[in-house]
C-alpha positions, -999 to +999 in steps of 0.1 A: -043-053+173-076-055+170-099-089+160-100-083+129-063-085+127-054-110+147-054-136+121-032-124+094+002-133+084+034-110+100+035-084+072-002-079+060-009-076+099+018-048+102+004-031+073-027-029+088-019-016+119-001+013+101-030+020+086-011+036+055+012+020+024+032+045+008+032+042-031+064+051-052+058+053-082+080+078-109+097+072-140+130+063-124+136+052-091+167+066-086+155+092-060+133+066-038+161+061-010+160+098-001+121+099-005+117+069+017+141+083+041+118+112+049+088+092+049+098+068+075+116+099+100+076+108+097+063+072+109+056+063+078+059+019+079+047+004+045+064+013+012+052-003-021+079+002-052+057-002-084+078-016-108+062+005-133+097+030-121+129+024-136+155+007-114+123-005-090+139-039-082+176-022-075+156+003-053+135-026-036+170-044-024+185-008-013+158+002+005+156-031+023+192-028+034+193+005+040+155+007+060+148-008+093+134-044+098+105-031+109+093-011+075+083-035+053+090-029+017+069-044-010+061-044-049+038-028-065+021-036-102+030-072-104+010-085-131+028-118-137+049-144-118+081-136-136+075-100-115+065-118-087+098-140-084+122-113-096+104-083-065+107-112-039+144-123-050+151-083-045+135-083-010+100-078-013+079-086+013+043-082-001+035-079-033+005-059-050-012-054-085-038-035-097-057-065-113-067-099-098-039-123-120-027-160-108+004-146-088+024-178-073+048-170-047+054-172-007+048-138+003+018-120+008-002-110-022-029-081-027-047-082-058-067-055-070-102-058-073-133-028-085-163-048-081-181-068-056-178-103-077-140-097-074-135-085-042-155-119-030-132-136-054-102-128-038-115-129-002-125-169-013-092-171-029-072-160+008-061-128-002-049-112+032-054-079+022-073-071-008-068-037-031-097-018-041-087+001-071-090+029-086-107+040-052-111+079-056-141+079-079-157+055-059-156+069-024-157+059+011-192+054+002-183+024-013-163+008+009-193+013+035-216-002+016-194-033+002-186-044+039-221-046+049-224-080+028-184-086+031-176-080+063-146-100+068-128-088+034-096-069+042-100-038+022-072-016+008-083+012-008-059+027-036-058+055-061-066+087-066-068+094-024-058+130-014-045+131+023-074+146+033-096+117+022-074+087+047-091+093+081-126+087+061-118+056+040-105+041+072-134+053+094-156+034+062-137+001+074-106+005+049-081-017+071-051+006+057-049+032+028-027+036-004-014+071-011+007+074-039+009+110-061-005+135-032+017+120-005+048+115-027+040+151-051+073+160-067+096+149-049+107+121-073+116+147-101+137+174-072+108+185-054+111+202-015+117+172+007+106+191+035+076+194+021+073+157+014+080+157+053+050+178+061+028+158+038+038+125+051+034+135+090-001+144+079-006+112+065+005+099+099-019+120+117-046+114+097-041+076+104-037+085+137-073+106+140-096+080+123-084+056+149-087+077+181 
């Protein structure tokens, strides 16, 4: 683990040394235990269950029986603390919105942030990790240029990054990406899982290459 590691909690520091969350997100959950299956057989360590997806907190508690200890399975779109309470009683173990909103709760908690202001906001605030989001229009660019002035800020970049786009966020100082639709594709509505397989072990690589 590397310094800039060292001092976060258990989970948030695990997520950052996989270097990837994997995103579910469909209109029903129902097919995320096979999906997360596959992702994890590919090294895949960090799954975020928006509960934007139908049946998101039943697959939360399933996938955190069914998983090993040492994936860590979190909640993703939490815009209130009812959300928060109800994701942790499931299992959570990190939540995750796309906003900045007064979350209360005993787990670790990323809010999402666009501009500088709020990204400095939520680094005073202890955030562990903070989400940068949408990402994809923004670019690694971005990221590069934000962590000149905010060096410590823990940066997770999310939305709208294609595979081919996770070695450079993290070689711009992301500390771990969020991949949601191009990792996951079509697998939630009966796509190839083997091809999910493929995408996710390139995902792995990828995360893998920046930090070679």
């Amino acid at each position: 683990m590397t310094d800039e590691r060292a001092s976060l909690d258990p989970v948030s520091a695990a997520i950052a040394d996989a270097g990837l969350v994997a995103i579910l997100r469909a209109p029903t959950a129902a097919s995320f235990a096979a999906i997360a299956d596959v992702l994890v057989a590919a090294g895949v360590t960090a799954l975020e269950i928006t509960l934007t997806s139908r049946g998101a907190l039943d697959a939360i508690a399933g996938l955190c029986r069914q998983l090993p200890d040492s994936v860590r399975v979190g909640a993703g779109t939490v815009l209130t603390d009812d959300d928060a309470k109800a994701a942790v009683d499931a299992g959570a173990t990190f939540l995750v919105s796309p906003a900045s909103v007064p979350i209360t709760t005993d787990v670790p908690f990323y809010p999402g942030t666009f501009s500088p202001t709020e990204v400095l906001a939520a680094h005073r605030a202890g955030a562990p990790l903070i989400k940068l989001f949408p990402a994809g229009g923004l670019g690694p660019g971005y990221l590069r240029d934000l962590r000149g002035p905010l060096p410590d800020a823990r940066i997770l970049p999310t939305g709208g990054i294609g595979l081919d786009d996770i070695a450079k966020w993290l070689e711009a100082g992301a500390v771990a990406v969020g991949v949601g639709g191009p990792l996951i594709g079509d697998a939630a509505s009966g796509g190839s899982l083997t091809a999910l397989a493929a995408r996710a072990r390139h995902a792995v690589d990828a995360v893998r290459y920046a930090r070679s």
